[in-house]
MARBA-3410 file (N, C-alpha, C, O; in Angstrom, 1 decimal):
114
18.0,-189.9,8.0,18.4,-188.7,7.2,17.3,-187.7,7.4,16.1,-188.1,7.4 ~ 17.7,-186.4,7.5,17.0,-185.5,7.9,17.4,-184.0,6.8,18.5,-183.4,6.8 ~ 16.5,-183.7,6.2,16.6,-182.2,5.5,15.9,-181.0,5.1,14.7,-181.1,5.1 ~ 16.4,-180.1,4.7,15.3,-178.8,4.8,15.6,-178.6,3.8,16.8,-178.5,3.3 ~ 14.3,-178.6,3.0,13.7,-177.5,1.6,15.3,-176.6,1.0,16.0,-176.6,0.1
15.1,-175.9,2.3,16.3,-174.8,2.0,17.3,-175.0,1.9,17.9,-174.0,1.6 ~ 18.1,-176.0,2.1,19.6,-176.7,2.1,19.4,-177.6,0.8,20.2,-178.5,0.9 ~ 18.4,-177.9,-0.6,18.4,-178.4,-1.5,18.8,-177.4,-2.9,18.2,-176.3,-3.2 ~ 19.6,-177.7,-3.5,19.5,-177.1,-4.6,19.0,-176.7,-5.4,19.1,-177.4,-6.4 ~ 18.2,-175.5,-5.6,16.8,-175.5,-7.0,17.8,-175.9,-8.5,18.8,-175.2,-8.7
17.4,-176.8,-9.1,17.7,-176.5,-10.5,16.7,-176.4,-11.2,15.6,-177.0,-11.1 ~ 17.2,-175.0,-12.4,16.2,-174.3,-13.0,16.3,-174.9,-14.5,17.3,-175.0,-15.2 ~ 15.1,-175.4,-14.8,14.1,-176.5,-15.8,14.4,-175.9,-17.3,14.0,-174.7,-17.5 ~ 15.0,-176.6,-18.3,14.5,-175.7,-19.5,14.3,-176.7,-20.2,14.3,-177.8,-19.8 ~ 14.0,-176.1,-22.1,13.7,-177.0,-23.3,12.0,-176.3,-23.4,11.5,-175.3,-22.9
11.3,-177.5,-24.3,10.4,-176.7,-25.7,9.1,-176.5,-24.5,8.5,-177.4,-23.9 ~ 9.0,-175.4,-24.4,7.1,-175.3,-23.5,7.8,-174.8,-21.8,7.1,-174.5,-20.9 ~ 8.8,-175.0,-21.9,9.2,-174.8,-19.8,9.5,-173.1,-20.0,10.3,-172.5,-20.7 ~ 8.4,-173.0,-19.2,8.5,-171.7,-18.4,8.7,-171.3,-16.9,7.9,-171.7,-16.1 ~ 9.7,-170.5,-16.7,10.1,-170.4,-15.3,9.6,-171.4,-14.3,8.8,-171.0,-13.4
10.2,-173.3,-14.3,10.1,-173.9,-13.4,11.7,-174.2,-13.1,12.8,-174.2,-13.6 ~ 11.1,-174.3,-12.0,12.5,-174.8,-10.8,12.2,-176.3,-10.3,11.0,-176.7,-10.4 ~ 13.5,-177.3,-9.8,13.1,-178.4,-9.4,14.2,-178.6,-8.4,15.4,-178.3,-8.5 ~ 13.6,-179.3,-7.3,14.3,-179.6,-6.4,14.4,-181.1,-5.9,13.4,-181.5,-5.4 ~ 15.7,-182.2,-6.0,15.4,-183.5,-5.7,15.9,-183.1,-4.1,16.8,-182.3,-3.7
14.7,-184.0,-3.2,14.6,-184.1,-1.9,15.2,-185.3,-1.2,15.8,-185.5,-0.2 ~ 14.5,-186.0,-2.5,15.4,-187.6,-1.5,15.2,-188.4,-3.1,14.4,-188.3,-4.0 ~ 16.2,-189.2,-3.1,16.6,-190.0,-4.2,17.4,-191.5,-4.2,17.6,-191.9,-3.0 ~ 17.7,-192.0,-5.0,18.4,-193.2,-5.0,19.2,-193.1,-4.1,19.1,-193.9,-3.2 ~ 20.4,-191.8,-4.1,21.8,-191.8,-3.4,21.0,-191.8,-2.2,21.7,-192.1,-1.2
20.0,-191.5,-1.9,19.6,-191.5,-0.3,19.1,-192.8,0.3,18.8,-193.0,1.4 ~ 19.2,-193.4,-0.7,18.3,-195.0,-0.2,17.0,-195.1,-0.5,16.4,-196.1,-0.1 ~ 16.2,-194.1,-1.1,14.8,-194.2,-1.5,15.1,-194.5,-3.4,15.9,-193.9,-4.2 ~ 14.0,-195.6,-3.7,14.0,-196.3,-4.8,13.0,-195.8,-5.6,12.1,-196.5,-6.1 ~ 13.0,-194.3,-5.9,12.6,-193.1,-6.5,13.2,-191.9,-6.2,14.2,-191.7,-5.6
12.2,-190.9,-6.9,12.4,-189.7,-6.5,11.2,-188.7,-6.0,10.1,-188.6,-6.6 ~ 11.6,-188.0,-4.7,10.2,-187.3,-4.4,11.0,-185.6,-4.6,12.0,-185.1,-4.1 ~ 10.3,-185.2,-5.3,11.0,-183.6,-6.1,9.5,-182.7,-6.2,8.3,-182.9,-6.5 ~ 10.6,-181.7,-5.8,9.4,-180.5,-5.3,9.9,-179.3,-6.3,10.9,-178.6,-6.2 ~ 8.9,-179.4,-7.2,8.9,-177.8,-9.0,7.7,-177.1,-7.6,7.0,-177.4,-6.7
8.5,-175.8,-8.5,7.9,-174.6,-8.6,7.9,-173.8,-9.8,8.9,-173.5,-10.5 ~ 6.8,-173.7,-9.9,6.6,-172.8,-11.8,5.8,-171.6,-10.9,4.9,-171.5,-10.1 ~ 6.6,-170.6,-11.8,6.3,-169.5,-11.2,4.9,-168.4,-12.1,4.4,-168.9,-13.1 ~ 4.6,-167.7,-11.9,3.1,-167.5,-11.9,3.4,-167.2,-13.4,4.6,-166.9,-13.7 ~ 2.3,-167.2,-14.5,2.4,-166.8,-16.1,3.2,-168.6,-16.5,3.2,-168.9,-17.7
3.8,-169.4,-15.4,4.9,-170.1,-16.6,4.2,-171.7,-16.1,3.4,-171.9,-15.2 ~ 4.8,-172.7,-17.2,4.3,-173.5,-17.2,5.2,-174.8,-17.5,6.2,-174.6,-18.1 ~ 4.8,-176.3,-17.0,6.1,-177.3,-17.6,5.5,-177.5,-19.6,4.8,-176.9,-20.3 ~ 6.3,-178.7,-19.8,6.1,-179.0,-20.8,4.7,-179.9,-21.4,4.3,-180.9,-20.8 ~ 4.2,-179.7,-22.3,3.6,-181.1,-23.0,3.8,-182.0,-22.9,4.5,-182.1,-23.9
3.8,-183.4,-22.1,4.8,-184.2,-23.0,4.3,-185.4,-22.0,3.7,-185.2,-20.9 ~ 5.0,-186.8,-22.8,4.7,-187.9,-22.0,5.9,-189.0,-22.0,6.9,-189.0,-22.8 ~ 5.6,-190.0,-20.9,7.1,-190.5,-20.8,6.6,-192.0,-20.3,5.4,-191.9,-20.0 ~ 7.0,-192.9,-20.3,6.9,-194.3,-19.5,6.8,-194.6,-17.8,7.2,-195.6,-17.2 ~ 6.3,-193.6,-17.4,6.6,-193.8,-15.9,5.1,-193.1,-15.6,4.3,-192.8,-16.4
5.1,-192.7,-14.1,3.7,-192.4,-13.9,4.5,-191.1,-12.6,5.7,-191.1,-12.2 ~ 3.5,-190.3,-12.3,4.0,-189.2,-11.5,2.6,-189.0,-10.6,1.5,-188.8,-11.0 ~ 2.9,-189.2,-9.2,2.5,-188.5,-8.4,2.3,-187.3,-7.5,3.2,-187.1,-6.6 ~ 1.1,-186.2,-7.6,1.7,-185.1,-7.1,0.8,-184.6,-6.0,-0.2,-185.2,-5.6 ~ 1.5,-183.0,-5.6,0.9,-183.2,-3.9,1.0,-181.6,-4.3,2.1,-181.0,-4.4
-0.3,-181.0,-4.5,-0.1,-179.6,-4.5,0.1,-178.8,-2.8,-0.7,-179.1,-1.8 ~ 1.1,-177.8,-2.7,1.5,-177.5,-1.8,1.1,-176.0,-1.7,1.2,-175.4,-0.7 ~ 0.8,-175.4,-2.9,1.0,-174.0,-2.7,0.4,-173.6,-4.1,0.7,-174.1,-5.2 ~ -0.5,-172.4,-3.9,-0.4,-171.8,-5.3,-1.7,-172.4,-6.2,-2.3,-173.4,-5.8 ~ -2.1,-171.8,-7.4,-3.2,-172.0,-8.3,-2.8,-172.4,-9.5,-2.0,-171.7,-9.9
-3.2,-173.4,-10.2,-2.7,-173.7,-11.3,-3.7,-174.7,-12.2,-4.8,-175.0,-11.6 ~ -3.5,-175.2,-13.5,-4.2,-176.2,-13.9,-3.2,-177.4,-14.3,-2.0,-177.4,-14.5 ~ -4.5,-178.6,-14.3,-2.8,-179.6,-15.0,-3.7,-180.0,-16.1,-4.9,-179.9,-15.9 ~ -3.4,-180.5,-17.4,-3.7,-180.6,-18.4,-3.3,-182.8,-18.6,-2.1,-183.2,-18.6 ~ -4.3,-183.7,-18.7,-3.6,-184.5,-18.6,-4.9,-185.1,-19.9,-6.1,-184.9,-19.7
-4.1,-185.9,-21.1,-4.7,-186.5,-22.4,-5.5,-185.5,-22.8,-6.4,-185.8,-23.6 ~ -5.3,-184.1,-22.6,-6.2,-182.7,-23.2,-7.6,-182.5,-22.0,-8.6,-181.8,-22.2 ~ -7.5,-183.1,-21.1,-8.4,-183.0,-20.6,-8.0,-181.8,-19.3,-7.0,-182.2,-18.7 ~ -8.5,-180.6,-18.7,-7.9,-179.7,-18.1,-8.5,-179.7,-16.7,-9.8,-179.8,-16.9 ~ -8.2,-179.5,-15.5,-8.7,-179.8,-14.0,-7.8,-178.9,-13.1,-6.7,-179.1,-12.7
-8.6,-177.9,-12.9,-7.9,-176.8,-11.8,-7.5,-177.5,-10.5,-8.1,-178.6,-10.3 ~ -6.4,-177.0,-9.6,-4.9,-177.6,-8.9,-5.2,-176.2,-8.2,-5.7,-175.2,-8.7 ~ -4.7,-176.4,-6.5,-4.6,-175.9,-5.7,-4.2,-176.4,-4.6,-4.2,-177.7,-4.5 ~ -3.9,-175.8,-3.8,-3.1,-176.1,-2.4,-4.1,-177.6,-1.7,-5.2,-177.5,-1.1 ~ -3.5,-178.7,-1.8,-4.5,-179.8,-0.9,-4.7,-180.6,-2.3,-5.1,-181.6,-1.8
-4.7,-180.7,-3.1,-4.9,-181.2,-4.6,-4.0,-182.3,-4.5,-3.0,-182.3,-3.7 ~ -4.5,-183.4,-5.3,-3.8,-184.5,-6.0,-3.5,-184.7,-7.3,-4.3,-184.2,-8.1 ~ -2.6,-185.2,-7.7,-3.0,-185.6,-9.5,-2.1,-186.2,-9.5,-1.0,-185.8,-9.3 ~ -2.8,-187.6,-9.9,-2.0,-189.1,-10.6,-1.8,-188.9,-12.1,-2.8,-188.6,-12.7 ~ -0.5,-189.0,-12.8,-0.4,-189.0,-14.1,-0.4,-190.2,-14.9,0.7,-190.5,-15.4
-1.1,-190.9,-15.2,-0.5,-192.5,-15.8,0.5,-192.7,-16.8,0.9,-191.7,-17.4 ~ 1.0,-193.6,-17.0,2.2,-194.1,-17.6,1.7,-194.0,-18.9,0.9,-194.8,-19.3 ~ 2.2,-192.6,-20.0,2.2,-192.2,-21.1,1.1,-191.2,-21.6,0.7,-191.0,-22.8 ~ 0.6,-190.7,-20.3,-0.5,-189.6,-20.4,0.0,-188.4,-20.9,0.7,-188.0,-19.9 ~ 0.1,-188.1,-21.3,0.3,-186.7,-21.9,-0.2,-185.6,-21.0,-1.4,-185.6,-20.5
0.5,-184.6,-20.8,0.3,-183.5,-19.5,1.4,-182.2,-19.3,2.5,-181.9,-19.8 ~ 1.0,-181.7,-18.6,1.5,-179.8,-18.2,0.7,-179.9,-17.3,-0.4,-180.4,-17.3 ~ 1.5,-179.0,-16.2,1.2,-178.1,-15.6,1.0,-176.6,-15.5,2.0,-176.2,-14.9 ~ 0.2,-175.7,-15.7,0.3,-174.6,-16.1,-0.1,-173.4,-14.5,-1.1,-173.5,-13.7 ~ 1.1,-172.2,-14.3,0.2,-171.8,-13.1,-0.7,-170.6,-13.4,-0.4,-169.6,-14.0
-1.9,-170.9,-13.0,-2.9,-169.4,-13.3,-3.2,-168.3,-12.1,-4.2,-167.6,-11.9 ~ -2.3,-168.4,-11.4,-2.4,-167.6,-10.5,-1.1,-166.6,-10.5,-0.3,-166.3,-11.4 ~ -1.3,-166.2,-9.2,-0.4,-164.4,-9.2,1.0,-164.9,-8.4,2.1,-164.4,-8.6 ~ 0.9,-165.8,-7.6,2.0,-166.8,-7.0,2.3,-168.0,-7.2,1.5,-168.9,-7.6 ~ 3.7,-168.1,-6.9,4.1,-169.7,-7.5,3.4,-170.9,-6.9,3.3,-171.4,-5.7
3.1,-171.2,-7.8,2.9,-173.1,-8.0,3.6,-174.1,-7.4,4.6,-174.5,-8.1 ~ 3.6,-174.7,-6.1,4.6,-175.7,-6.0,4.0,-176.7,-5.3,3.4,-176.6,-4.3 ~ 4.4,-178.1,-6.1,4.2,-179.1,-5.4,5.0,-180.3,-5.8,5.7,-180.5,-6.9 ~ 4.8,-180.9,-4.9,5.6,-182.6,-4.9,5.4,-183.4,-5.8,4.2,-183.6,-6.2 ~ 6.2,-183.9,-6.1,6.9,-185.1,-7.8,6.8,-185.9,-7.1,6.9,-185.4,-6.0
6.5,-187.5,-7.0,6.9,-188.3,-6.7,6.9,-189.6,-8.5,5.9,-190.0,-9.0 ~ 8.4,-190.0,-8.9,8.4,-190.8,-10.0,9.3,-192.1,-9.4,10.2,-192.1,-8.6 ~ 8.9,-193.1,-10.2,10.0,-194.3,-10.0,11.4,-193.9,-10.4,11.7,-192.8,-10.9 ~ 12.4,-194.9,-10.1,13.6,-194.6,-10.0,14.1,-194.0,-11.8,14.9,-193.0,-11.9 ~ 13.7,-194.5,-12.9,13.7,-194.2,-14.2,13.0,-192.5,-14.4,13.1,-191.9,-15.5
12.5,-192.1,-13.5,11.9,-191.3,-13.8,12.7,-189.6,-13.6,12.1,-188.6,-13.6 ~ 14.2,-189.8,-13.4,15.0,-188.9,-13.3,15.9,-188.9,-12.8,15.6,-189.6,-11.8 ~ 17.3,-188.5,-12.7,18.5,-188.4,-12.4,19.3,-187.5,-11.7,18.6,-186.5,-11.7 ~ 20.5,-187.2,-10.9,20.3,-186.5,-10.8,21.4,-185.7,-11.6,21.4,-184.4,-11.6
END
């Protein structure tokens, strides 16, 4: 299987703290991968939520300036960036730049639907 960015659906993200993020599932269960690798874009001023969950997130900054906020502790994100979330860390993403934010999700299969 083979696909382009641009042939995925953006769905646009809401609830308490989401500001202008978009999410895109790339490849998932229905594809035969036993997760999800999803690619948010939060657009410049907006940010995801607070919040923590049972699963752990791996991410792949692709584009754009931002910080991530993980157990209150805050570490500037840019293009080439990593950030491992651990399982019930508490975290946001926030973008502080003038262009969108976007990079790669990767969560176990619990970690979203489609």
């Amino acid at each position: 299987m083979v696909r382009h960015e641009d042939d995925v659906p953006s769905v646009k993200m809401a609830g308490d703290g989401v500001v202008g993020v978009t999410k895109k599932i790339m490849i998932g269960p229905r594809d035969g991968y036993d997760g999800y690798l999803r690619v948010f874009t939060v657009q410049p001023g907006g940010s995801s939520p607070y919040h923590t969950h049972p699963w752990f997130h791996a991410n792949y900054i692709l584009e754009g300036q931002g910080k991530v906020i993980i157990d209150g502790k805050e570490e500037p994100v840019g293009a080439g960036s990593v950030a491992y979330i651990p399982v019930g860390a508490k975290h946001h993403f926030v973008n502080t730049g003038s262009a969108p934010l976007k990079f790669i999700c990767l969560v176990p299969p619990e970690g979203d639907a489609y």
